[in-house]
N, C-alpha and C positions, 0 to 999 in steps of 0.2 A: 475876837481872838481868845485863845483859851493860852492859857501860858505854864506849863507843869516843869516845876520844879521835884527833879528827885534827889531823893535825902536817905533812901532805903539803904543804902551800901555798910559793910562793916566795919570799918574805920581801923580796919586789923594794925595798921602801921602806926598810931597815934597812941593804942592800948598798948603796943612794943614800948613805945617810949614814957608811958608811966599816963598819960592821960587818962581820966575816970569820967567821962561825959563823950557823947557823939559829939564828931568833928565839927560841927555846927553850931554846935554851944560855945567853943572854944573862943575865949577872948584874946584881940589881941589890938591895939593901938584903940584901945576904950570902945571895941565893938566885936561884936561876935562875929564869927565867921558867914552865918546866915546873914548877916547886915550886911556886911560886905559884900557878900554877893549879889543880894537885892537892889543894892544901892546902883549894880552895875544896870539896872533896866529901870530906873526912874523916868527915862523918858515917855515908856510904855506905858505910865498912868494918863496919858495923854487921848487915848485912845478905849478907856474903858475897859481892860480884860477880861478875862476871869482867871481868878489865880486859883491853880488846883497844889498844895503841896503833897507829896506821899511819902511818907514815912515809916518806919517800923513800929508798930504798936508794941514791942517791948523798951524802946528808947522814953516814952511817955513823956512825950515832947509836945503833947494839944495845947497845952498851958503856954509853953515857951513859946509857941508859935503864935500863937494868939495876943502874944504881950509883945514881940518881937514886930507883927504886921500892924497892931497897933501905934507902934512908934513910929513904923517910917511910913503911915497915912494909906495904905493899903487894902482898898476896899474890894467887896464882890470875891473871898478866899473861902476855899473848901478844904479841909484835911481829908486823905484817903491813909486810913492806917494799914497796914500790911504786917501779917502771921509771921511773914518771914522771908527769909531772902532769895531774890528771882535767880532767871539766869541769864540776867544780864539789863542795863537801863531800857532796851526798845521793849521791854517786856514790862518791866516796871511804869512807863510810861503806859501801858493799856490798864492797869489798872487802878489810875485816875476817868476811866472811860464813866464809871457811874457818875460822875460831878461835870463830865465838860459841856459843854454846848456842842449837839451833836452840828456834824456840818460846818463850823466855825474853821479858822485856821488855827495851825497847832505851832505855839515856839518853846521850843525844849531849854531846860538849862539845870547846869551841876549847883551844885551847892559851893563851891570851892576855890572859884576865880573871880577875882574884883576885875573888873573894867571898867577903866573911866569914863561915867556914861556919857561924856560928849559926844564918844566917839557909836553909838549905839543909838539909833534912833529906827525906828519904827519905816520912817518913809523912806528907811535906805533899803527896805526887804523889795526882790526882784525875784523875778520867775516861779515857777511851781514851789524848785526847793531853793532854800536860801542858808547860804553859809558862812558866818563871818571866819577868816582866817588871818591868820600874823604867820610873820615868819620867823619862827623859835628854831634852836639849834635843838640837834638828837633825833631818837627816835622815837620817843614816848608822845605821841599822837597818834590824830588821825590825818590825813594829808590828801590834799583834792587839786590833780591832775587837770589843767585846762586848754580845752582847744583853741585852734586858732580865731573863734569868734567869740572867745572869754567865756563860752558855757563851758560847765564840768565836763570831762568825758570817763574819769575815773576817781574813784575813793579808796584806798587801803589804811586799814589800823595798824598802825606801828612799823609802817614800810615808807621808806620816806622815795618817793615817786615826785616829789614836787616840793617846793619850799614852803609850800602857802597848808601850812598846821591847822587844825581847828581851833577853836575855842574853846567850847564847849557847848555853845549858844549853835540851836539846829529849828529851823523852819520849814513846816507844810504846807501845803495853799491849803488843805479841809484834814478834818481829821478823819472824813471816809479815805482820802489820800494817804496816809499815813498807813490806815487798816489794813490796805491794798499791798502795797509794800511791804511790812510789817507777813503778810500772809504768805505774798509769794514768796518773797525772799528766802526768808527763815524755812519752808518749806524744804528746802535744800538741804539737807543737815552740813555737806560741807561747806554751807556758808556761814556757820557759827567761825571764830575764832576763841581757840582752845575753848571749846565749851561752852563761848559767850556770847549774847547775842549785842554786836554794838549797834548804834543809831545810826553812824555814820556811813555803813557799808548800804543802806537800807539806800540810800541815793543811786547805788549804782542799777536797780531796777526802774527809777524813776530814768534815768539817762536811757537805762535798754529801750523804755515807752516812748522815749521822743518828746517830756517831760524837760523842759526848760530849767537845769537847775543850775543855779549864779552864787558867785562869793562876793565879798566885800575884805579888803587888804587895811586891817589897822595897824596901826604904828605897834611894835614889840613893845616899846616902853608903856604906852597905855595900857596892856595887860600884866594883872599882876598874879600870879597861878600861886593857891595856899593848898594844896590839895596833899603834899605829904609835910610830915615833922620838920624835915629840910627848908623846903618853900616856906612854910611857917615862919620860921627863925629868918631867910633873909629877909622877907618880907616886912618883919617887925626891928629888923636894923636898918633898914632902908628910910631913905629923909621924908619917903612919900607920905604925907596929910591932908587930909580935905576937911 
């Protein structure tokens, strides 16, 4: 399994609020943000991956990540630096393509949400694509619509069609599978959103192929979302420690 973590994004809302380091750096209950989100797929050492991080090479972050996978035991990681900013994560994800293992499968994930890794394990991935979901209130997701035999039948970013929210954690069965999707999809220019290319809309070609793709329902409290200056601050009022 190849596992790419993207870290490329601009952290525009944390520079508003006076921060001077990518949102990853950012400490908060005696760990950085990048620990916290690592820590949400410990179980996945279980399993051998390979870890590809990609990041922006003006953040000059190699040191920090390198001292960072160091602590939390982290073997078999590549850094992929990037010039500058894509458009959008399914796009950033292909270029970690020079480090993966080609043909492997591929699990996506942000930098920005802690999961309590009980609830994440490895042998709960099912079908082609595989999507863990909770169910968060609002609009600020992605949201995966399911038939009567619990496969997906639809994905929309930011359209609540369903209760069951992403995570942010996205699976492939091969990273030719991904390529596939990834081609046809986007191929479409209206299937960018405002401009963007997301991951999650990328399933709905996997569904058109007759592509098996399955969720997993975790508890709301198990996820804990840092990803802006807000979520931040509850996060680090909250009684949660491990």
């Amino acid at each position: 399994m190849n596992i790419i973590i993207t870290m490329g994004g601009n952290g525009r809302r944390f520079r508003e609020k006076g921060y001077n380091v990518p949102k990853y750096m950012i400490e908060v209950k005696n760990k950085t943000l990048f620990e916290w989100s690592m820590i949400s797929l410990e179980n996945f050492k279980s399993i051998n991956p390979k870890y590809i991080f990609v990041v922006k090479k003006e953040d000059n972050a190699k040191d920090f990540i390198e001292k960072e996978i160091k602590k939390l035991d982290i073997k078999n990681a590549s850094i992929v630096e990037i010039e500058k900013l894509t458009d959008g994560q399914a796009t950033t994800v292909i270029l970690a393509k020079e480090k993966w293992i080609e043909g492997d499968s591929l699990l996506i994930y942000n930098i920005d949400t802690h999961i309590e890794s009980h609830v994440l394990k490895p042998e709960d991935i099912q079908g082609d694509g595989f999507i863990p979901c909770f169910n968060a209130p609002g609009e600020n997701w992605s949201f995966v619509k399911l038939g009567k035999d619990g496969n997906a039948i639809e994905l929309r970013e930011k359209k609540r069609i369903s209760d069951n929210a992403t995570i942010g954690l996205y699976y492939f069965y091969s990273t030719d599978l991904y390529m596939k999707a990834y081609n046809e999809y986007y191929k479409e220019q209206t299937n960018l959103e405002k401009g963007e290319k997301y991951i999650a809309p990328l399933y709905n070609y996997l569904i058109k192929e007759n592509y098996p793709v399955r969720i997993s329902t975790i508890p709301f409290e198990n996820v804990h979302v840092i990803g802006t200056p807000e979520e931040l601050e509850e996060f680090k009022n909250s009684d949660y420690i491990i």
